[in-house]
VOPAGU-2260 file (C-alpha; in pm, 1 decimal, decimal comma):
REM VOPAGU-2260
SITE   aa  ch    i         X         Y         Z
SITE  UNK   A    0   -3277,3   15033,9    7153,0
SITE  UNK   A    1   -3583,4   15023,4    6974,1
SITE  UNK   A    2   -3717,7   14687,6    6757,2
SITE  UNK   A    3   -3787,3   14798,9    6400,9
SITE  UNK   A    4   -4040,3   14686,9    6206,6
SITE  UNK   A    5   -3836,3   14372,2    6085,3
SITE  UNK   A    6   -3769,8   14344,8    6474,3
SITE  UNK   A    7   -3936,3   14131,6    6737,6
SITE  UNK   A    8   -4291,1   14042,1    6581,0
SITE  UNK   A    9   -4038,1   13904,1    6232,1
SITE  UNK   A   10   -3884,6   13694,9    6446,3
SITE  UNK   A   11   -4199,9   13496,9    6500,4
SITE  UNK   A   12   -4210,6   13383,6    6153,7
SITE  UNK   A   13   -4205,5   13051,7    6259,2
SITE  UNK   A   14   -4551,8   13087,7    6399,2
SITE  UNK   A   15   -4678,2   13138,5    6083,0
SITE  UNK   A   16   -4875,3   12782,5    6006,4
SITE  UNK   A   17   -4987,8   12833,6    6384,7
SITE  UNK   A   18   -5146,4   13172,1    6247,0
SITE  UNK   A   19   -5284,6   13055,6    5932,4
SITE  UNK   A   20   -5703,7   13099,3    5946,2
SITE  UNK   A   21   -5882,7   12799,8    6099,6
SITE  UNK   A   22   -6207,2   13048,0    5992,9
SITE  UNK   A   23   -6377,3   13399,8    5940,1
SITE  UNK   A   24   -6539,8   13596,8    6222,4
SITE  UNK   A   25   -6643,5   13916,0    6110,6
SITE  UNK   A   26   -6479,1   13924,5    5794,6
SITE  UNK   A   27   -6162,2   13824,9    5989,8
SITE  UNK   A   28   -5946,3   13523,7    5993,1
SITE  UNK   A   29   -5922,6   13385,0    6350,7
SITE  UNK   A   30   -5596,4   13160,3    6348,4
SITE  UNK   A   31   -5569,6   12792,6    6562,7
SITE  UNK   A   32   -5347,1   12940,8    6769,8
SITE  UNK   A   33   -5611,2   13221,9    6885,7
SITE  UNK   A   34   -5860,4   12953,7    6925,0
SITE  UNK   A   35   -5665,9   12723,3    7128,5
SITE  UNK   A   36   -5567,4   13034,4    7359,0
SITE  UNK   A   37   -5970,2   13110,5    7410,0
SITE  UNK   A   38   -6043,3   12787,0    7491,5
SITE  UNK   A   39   -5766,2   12729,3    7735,9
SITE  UNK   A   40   -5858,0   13061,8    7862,2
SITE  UNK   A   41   -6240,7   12989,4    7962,9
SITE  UNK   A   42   -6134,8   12663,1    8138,4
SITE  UNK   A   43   -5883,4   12827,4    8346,5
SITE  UNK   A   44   -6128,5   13120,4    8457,4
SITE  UNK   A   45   -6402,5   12825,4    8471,8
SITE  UNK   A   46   -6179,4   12685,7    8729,3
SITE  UNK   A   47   -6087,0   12995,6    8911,6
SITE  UNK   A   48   -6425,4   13035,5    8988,3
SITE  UNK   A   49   -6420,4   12731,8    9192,0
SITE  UNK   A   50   -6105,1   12780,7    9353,1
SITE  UNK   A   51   -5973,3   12492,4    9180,2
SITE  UNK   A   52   -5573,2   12439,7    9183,6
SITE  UNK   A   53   -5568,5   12296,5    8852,7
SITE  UNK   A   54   -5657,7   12655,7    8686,9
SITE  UNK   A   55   -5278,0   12753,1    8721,6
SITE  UNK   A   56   -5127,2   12481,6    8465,4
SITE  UNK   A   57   -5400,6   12637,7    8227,3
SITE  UNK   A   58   -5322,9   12928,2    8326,9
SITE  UNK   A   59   -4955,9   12903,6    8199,6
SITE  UNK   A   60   -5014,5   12739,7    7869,6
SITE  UNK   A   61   -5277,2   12979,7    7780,2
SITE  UNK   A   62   -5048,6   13249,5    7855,7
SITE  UNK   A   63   -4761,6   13084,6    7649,8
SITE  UNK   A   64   -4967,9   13068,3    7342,1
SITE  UNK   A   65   -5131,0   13429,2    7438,6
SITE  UNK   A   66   -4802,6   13554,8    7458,8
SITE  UNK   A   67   -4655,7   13446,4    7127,4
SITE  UNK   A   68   -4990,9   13572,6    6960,4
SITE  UNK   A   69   -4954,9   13886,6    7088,7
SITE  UNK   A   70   -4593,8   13948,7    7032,6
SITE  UNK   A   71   -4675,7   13851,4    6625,3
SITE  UNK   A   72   -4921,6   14163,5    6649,4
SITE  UNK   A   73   -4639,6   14360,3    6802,8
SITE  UNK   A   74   -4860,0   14417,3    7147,1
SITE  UNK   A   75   -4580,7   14373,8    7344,0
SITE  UNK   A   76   -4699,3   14543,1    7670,2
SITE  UNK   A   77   -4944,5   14235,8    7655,1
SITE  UNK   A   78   -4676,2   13977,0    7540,1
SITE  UNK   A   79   -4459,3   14051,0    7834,1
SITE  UNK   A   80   -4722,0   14019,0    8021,7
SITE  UNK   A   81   -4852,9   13700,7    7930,1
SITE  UNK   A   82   -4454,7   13599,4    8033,0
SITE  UNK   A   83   -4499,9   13735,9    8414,6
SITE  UNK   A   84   -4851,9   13562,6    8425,0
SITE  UNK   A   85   -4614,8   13228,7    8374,5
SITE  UNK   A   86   -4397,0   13322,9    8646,5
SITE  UNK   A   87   -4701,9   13456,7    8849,0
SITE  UNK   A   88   -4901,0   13140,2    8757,4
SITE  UNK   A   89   -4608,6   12896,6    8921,3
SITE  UNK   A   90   -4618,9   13131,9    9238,7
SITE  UNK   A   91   -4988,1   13175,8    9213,0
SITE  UNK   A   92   -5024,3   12760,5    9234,8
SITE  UNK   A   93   -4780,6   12734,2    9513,2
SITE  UNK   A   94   -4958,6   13005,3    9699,8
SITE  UNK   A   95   -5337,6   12826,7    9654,5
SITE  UNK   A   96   -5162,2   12480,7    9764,7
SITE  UNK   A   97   -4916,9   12582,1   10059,7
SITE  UNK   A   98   -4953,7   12974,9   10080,2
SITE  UNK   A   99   -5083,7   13113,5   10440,3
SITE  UNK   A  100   -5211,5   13411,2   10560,5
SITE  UNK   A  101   -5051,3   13664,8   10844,1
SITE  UNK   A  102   -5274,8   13426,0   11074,3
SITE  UNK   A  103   -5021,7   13140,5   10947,0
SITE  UNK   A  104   -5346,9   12954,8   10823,4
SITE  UNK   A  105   -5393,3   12815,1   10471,3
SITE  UNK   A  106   -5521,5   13113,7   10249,4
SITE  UNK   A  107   -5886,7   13167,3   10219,5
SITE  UNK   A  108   -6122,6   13382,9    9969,8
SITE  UNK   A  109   -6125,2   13723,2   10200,6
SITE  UNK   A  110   -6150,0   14094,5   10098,9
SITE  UNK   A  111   -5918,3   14365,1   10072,1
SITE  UNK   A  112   -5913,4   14652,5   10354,1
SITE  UNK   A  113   -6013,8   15024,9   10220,0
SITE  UNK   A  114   -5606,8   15063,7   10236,8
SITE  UNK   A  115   -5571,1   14766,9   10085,8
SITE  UNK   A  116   -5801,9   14886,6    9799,2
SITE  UNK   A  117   -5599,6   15174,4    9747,7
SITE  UNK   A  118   -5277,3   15086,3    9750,6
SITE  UNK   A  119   -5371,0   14853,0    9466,5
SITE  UNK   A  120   -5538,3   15135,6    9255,2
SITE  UNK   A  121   -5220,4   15347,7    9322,7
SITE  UNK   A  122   -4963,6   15074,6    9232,6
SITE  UNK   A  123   -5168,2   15018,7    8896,2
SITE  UNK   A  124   -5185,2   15388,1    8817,4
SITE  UNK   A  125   -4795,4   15411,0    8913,3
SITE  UNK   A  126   -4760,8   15100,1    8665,8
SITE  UNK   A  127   -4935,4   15284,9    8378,7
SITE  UNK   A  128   -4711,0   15566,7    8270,3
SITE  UNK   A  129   -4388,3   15376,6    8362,3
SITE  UNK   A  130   -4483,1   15084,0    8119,3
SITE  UNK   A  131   -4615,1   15307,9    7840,7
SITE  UNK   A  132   -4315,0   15473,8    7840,6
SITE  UNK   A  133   -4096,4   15193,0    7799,8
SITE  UNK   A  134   -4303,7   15015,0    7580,6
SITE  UNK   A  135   -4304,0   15329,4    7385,0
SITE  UNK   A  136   -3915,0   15394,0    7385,7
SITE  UNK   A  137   -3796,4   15038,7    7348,0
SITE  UNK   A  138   -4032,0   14867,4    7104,1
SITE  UNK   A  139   -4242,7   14986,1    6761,3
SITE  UNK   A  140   -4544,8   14906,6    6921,1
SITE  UNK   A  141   -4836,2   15167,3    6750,4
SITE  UNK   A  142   -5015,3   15226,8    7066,1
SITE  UNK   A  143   -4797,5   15170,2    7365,2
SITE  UNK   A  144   -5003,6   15349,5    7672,6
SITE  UNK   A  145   -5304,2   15208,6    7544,7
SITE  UNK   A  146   -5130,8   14844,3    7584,2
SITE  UNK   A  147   -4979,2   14952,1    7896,5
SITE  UNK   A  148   -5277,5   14975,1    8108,7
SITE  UNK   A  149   -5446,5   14659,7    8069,2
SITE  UNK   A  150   -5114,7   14539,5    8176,3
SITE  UNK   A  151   -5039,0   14723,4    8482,6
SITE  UNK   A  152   -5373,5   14641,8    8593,1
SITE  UNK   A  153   -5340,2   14249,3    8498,8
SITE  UNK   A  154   -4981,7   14250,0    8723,7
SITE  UNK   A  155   -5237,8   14361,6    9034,9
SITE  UNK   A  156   -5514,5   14185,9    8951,9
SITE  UNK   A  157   -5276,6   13844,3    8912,0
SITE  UNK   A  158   -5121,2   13915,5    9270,0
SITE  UNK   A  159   -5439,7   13959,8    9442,5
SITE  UNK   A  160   -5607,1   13639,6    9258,1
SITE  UNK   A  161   -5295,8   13435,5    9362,5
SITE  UNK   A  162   -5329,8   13573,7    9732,4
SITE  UNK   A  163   -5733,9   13525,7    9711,7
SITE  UNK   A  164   -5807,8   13810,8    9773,7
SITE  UNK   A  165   -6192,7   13909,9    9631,8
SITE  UNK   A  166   -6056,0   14237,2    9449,0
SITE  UNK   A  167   -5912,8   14081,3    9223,0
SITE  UNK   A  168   -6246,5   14004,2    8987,9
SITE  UNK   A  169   -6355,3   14399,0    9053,1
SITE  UNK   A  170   -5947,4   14446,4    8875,7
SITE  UNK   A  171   -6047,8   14173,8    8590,4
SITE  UNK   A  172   -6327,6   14352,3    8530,6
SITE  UNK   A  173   -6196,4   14680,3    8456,6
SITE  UNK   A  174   -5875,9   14497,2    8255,4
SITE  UNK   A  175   -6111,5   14332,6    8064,2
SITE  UNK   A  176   -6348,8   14593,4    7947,0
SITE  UNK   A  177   -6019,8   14798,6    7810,4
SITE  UNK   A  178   -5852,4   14495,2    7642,9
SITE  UNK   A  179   -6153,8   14466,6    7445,3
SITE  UNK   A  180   -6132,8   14804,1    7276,5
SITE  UNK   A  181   -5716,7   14709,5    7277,1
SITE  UNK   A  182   -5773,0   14409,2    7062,3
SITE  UNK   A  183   -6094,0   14528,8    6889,3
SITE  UNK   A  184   -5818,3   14795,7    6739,2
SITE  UNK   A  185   -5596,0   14514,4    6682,3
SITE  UNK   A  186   -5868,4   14284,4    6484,0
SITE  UNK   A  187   -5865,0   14015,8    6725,6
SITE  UNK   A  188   -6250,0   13921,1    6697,0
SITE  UNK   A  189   -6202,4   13608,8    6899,9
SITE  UNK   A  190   -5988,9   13761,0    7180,0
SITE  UNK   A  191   -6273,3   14059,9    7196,7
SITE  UNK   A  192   -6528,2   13798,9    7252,2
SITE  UNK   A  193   -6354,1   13629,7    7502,3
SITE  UNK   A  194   -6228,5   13920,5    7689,8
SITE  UNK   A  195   -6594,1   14043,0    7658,7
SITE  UNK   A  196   -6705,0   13657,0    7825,3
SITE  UNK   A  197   -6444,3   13736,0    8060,9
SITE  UNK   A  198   -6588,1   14102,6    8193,5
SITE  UNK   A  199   -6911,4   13859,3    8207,7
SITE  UNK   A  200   -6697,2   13609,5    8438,4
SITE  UNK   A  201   -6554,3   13870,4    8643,8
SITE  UNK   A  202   -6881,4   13952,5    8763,8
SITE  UNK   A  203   -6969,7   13607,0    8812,4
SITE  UNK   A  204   -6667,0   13521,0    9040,7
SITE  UNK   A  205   -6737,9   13863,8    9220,1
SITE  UNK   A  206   -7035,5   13753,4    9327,2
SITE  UNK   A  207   -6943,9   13380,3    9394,8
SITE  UNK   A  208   -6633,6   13483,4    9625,0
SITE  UNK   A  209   -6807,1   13748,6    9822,0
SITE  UNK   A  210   -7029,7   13478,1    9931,1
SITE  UNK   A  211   -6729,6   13260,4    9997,3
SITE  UNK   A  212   -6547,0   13511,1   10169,5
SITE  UNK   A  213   -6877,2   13553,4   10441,2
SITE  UNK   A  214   -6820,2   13200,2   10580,8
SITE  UNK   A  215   -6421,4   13254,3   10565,3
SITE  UNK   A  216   -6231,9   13367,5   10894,7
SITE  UNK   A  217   -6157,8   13755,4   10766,1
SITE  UNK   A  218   -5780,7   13878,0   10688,3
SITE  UNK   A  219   -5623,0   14210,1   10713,8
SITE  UNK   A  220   -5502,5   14351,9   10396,6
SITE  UNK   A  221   -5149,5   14245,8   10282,5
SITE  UNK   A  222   -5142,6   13919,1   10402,7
């Protein structure tokens, strides 16, 4: 059962003064709740960087508002998936505070095995297809693969950050890069320039946790 156009995204309505333009980038209106989401956003990644616990609860409220922003624009591949970063998020934080490894040890910034690397391209590409098509059955979203594989790689990419594992900025990278041409089409100025400061920050963290991961006892992949 598909939404119609008077569907999902009208049922936001009430976001409306949330929406209404705090300013113009690019000839587009960029709306308090967009700017509230990029802020939140940068903090959280700023944190992540440092392998600092309190990312998570920024993490979550970011993705609330992210969510509800992206379900007025009818992206609902990216909605959704701003709701499984919540759920992710709570796990995620319970994982960086009390999570071990196979080794039974607290969890450390380590790197993925070549198996390990490949299973998580193969569960992404698996992802892909099945969430286009049911974003493209169930909802009217206007470009439904295209939404779906940012978020198949985003559902990897949030399981390996919670598990910190290194591959998971290499996966941000790549999700970032194709969100920006996702919400360029979408005329999300502010969300393109922070997904574009995020591809930035996903290189950053790459770096930072391969260094990190040197001095860390090594893992196999999975744990």
């Amino acid at each position: 059962m598909a939404f119609g156009p008077d569907g999902l995204a009208a049922s936001l309505v009430w976001l409306d003064p949330w929406l209404a333009p705090s300013f113009t980038a690019w000839g587009v209106p960029v709306s308090q709740l967009e700017c509230w989401a990029f802020v939140l956003s940068l903090l959280m990644v700023g944190l992540n960087l440092k392998v600092n616990d309190l990312a998570w609860p920024l993490a979550i409220i970011s993705s609330v508002l992210y969510g509800l922003l992206f379900a007025r624009s009818k992206l609902y591949g990216e909605a959704s998936l701003q709701l499984l970063f919540v759920i992710i998020s709570c796990w995620g934080w319970w994982q960086w505070v009390r999570g071990v490894g196979r080794d039974q040890r607290p969890l450390s910034v380590r790197t993925l095995s070549p198996s390990g690397r490949w299973l998580a391209l193969c569960v992404s590409l698996l992802l892909w297809p099945a969430l286009g098509y049911l974003l493209h059955h169930i909802t009217d979203s206007d470009v439904p693969y295209m939404d779906a594989l940012p978020t198949a790689g985003s559902v990897v990419g949030q399981w390996l950050l919670a598990r910190k594992w290194v591959d998971n900025w290499p996966c941000w990278l790549l999700v970032n890069l194709i969100s920006m041409g996702l919400f360029a089409y979408k005329q999300l100025w502010l969300t393109v320039l922070l997904y574009g400061l995020f591809a930035i920050l996903s290189v950053v963290g790459w770096r930072a946790w391969l260094r990190m991961s040197q001095q860390a006892p090594s893992s196999a992949a999975g744990g």
